[in-house]
C-alpha positions, 0 to 999 in steps of 0.5 A: 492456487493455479501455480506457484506465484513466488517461482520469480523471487531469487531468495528460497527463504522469501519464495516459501515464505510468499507460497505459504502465504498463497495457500493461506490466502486460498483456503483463508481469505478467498472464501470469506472475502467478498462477505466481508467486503460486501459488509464493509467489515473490518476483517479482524479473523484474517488479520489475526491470520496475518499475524500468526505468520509474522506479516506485521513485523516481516519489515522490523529489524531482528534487533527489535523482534521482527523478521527483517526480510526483503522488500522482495519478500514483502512484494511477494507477500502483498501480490498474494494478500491482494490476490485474495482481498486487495484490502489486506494489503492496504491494511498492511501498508502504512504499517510497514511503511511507518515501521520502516520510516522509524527503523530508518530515521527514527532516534534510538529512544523511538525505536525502541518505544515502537518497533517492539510492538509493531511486531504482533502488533500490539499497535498499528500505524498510520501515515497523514499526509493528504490534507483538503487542499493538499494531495499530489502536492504534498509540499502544499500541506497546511497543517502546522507545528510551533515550537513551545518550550520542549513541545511543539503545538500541532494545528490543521487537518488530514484526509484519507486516512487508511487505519485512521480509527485503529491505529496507535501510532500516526506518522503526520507531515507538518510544518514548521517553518511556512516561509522556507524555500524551497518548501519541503525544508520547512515540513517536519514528520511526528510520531503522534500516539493515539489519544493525544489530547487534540488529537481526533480521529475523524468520520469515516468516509465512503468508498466506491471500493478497499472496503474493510479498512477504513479511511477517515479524516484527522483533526489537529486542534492545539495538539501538544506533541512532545519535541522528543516525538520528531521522527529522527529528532530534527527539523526539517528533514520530514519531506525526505524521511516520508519520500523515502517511506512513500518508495516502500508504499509504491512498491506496496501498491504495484503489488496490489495491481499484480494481485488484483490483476491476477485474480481477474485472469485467474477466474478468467482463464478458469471461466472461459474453459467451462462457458460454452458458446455458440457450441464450443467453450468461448476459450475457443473463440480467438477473441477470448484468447487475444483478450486472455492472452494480453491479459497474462503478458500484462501481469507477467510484466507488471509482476517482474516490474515490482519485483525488479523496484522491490530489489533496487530498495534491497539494495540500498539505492535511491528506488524512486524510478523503479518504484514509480515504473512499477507503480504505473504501469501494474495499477494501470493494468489492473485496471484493464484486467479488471474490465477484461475479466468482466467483458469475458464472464458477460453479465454474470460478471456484473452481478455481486455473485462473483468477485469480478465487481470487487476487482472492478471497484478495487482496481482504481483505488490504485492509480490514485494512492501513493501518488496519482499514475500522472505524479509517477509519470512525473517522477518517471521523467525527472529521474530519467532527465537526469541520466541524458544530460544535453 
């Protein structure tokens, strides 16, 4: 590892815990990545790994087994997963972010029942939002659930599923009442377990990159959930629960963009000391130097961006803003990292014995999940609006 990663987090706790982490995924996760990833292999060793060192559970409340540590903290720990594979850190994803939507709104009885194995974990968890007609306008879902004595009837269909296979637990946005207005209180979220009877994982689908990790369809077909499985037990109230959820998911997703990014620069810096050119290594030349040195104000920036959003969630706040600050601008600039580091390695940058393709194929996943970088800049500008009243 080039430096400590974890020197901007405030929390001694958290910052050894993040630097444990970095070495693991130098002496881990670096060598056996692109192996994995080229076979689009489900990387189960390194999960195991993952476990080992609590990872699943370092956002579950102590009450119920977990590590209960920071949003900064698991910041931290996502730049390095990322910077290693950024799939391990879409793997861990929806597994902290339907953990924490339980802990927050979930009835005593669904803690308890979940939270527990969530842990090692025994289960994983995926979200169901996106929909074939339904992607940035979530409220446009057409998946419904009907009332029916003490169950509720669940019909339609969900796309992009990350864990779609794998999971045990699914967080699936509804609705159940189709003429509210505004729409979002018509929307209803539900625990949905793993072999429920109508209830179909669906085929896998093929990914430029985030390879590992599959992303499926779902299909619901007369589903019969029972009404004790409604995240919190009401109506409803499903569009804020998984809102919030999608704050810890954001915040997940800058991550990514700094760990991508900081692998590209990582292997950049280190090439272009040993590559000569025209007689002389070509960090030599000052183009490569401008191009190195945006590179790392870029990260730098993007890096205390997320941590900054990780903190505001720490606090209690509505984090929104800061998420979707974060989330812009660190996926966007690891998309330009990315293109950089392959303009400074040249044409063996290009080839698949390197990992800079992966970051190149890797990198535009994140500009689109957890909200398109046009629905951050929307959010963004809502948000501001707000705090310059005319």
């Amino acid at each position: 590892m080039a430096r400590d990663y974890s020197a901007d987090i405030a929390d001694p706790l958290a910052q050894e815990i993040v630097n444990n982490v970095g070495v693991w995924v130098d002496r881990e996760v670096k060598p056996v990545a692109s192996e994995f990833e080229h076979a689009d292999e489900f990387p189960e060793p390194l999960l195991k790994g993952m476990s080992n060192m609590g990872l699943f559970g370092i956002k579950i409340p102590e009450a119920y087994g977990g590590l209960d540590l920071s949003f900064e903290c698991y910041a931290g720990v996502c730049m390095e997963l990322a910077r290693g594979w950024m799939s391990l850190a879409g793997i861990i994803n929806t597994h902290v972010l339907v953990g924490y939507a339980i802990s927050e709104y979930g009835t005593e009885a669904q803690k308890q029942k979940y939270l527990p194995k969530l842990v090692e974990p025994e289960i994983r968890c995926a979200l169901t939002i996106t929909e074939p007609d339904a992607g940035s306008d979530a409220q446009a879902i057409k998946t419904t659930a009907k009332r029916d004595g003490d169950d509720y009837i669940i019909n339609g269909q969900k796309m992009w599923v990350t864990n779609g296979h794998r999971a045990g637990v699914y967080l699936a946005m509804t609705k159940t009442d189709v003429t509210a207005n505004p729409r979002h209180k018509g929307i209803t979220a539900f625990l949905v377990d793993a072999g429920t009877p109508g209830f179909t994982p669906g085929r896998r689908l093929e990914k430029l990159g985030y390879k590992g990790v599959e992303t499926t369809e779902l299909t619901f077909d007369d589903c019969r959930v029972p009404a004790t499985q409604v995240l919190g037990g009401g109506e409803g109230r499903g569009f804020q629960h998984i809102m919030s959820a999608l704050e810890v998911g954001r915040i997940n997703v800058a991550a990514r963009g700094v760990g991508v990014a900081q692998a590209a620069f990582d292997d950049s810096i280190r090439y272009a000391q040993i590559r000569e050119a025209f007689g002389k290594p070509i960090f030599e030349h000052q183009a490569q130097q401008l191009r190195l040195a945006e590179m790392l104000v870029k990260i730098r920036a993007a890096r205390l961006l997320t941590l900054d959003a990780a903190r505001k969630k720490d606090s209690g706040a509505r984090s929104d803003l800061d998420a979707g600050i974060a989330k812009l601008y660190s996926t966007e600039i690891a998309n330009e990292c990315a293109l950089d580091a392959l303009r400074i390695h040249g044409g063996v940058g290009y080839s698949k014995e390197l990992p800079l393709e992966r970051y190149y194929r890797d990198a535009p996943l994140m500009i689109i999940a957890e909200g398109t970088s046009d629905i951050q800049k929307t959010v963004i500008a809502r948000a501001i609006v707000k705090e310059y009243p005319v």
